[in-house]
NUSE-301439 format. One record per residue (C-alpha): x, y, z negated; residue number from 1; residue in one letter. Coordinates in Angstrom, 2 decimals, padded with zeros to 5 digits. Each point is the difference from the previous one (the first is absolute). Layout:
[rec [X Y Z] NUM "A"]
...
END
This chain:
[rec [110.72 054.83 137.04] 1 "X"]
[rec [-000.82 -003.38 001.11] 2 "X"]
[rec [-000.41 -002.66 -003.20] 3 "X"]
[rec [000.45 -003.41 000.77] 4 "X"]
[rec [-000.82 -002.85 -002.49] 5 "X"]
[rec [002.53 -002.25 000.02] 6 "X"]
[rec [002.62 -002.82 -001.94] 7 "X"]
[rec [002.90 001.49 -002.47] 8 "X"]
[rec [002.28 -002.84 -000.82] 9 "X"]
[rec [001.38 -000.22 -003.80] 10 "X"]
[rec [001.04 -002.92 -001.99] 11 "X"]
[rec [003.50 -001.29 -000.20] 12 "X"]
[rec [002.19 -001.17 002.81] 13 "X"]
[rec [-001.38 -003.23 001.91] 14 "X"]
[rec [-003.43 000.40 -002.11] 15 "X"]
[rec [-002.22 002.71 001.38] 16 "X"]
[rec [-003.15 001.16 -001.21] 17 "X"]
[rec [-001.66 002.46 002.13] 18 "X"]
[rec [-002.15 003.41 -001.12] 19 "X"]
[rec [-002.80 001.04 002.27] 20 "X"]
[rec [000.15 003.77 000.22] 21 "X"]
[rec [-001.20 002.87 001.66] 22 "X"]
[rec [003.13 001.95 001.80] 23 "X"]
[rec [000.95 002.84 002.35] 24 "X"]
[rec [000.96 -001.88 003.35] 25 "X"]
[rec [002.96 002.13 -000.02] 26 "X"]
[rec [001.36 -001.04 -003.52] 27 "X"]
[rec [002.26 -003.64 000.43] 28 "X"]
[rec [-001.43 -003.03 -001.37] 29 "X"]
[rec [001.18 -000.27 -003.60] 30 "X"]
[rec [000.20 004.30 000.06] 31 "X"]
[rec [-002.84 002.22 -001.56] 32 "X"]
[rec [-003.43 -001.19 -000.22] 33 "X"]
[rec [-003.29 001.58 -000.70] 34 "X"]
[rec [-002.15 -002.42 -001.90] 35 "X"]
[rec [000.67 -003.52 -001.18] 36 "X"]
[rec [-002.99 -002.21 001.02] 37 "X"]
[rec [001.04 -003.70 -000.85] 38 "X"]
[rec [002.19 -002.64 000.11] 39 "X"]
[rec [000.96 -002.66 002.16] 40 "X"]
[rec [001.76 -002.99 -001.54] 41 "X"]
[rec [001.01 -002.98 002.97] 42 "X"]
[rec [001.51 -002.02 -002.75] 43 "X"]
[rec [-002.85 -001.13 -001.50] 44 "X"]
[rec [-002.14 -003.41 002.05] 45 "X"]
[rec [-002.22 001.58 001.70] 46 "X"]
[rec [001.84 003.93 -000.28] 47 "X"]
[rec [-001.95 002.15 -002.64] 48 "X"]
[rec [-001.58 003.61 001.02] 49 "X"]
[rec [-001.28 002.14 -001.98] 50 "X"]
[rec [-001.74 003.26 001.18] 51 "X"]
[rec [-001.54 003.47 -001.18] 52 "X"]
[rec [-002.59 -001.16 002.50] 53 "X"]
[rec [-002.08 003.85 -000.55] 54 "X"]
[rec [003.37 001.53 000.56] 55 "X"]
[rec [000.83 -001.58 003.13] 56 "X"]
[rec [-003.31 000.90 001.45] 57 "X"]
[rec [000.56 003.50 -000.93] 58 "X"]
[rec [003.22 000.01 001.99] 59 "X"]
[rec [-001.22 -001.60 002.83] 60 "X"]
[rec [-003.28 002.65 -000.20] 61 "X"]
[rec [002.53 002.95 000.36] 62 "X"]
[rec [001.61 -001.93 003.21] 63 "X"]
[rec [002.87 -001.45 -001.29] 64 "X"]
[rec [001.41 -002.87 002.14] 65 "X"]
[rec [000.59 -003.64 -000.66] 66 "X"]
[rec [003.16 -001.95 000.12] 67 "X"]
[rec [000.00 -003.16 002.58] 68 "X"]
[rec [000.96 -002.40 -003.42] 69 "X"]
[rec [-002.16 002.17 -002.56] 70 "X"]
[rec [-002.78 -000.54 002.88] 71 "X"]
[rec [000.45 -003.91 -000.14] 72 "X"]
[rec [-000.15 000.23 -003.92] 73 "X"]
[rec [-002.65 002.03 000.05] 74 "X"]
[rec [-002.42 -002.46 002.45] 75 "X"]
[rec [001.64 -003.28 -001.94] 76 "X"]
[rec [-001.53 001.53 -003.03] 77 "X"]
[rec [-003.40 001.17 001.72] 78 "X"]
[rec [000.36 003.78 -000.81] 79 "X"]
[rec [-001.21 000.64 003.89] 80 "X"]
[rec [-003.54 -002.33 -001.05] 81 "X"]
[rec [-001.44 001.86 -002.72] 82 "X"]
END
């Protein structure tokens, strides 16, 4: 089984608000989900993130792979420097 951590979009119609979660790669984008691991809200100046920063390492440990825009997040927020 290969997890993936990527963006779950929720929120209403025309206002998304985005979950960063660790998934199957085989489940579809808003389908099952293993672990919920933040939140990602663009419609705040600048966007807002907030992480289970130990959790995410974990995942990543175990060889999970990284989304190109949870990547970008990721590096914006300086997860990658610590």
């Amino acid at each position: 089984m290969a997890v993936t951590l990527r963006l779950r979009r929720v929120g209403k119609k025309k206002q998304p608000y985005y979950r960063i979660v660790a998934a199957d790669s085989r489940m579809p984008t808003d389908g099952r989900f293993l672990e919920n691991l933040g939140t990602y809200n663009t419609h705040t100046d600048p966007a807002t993130v907030v992480l289970k920063d130990e959790r995410v390492r974990e995942w990543l440990s175990k060889g999970a792979e990284i989304s190109d825009t949870v990547r970008s997040i990721l590096r914006r927020r300086g997860f990658f420097k610590k």
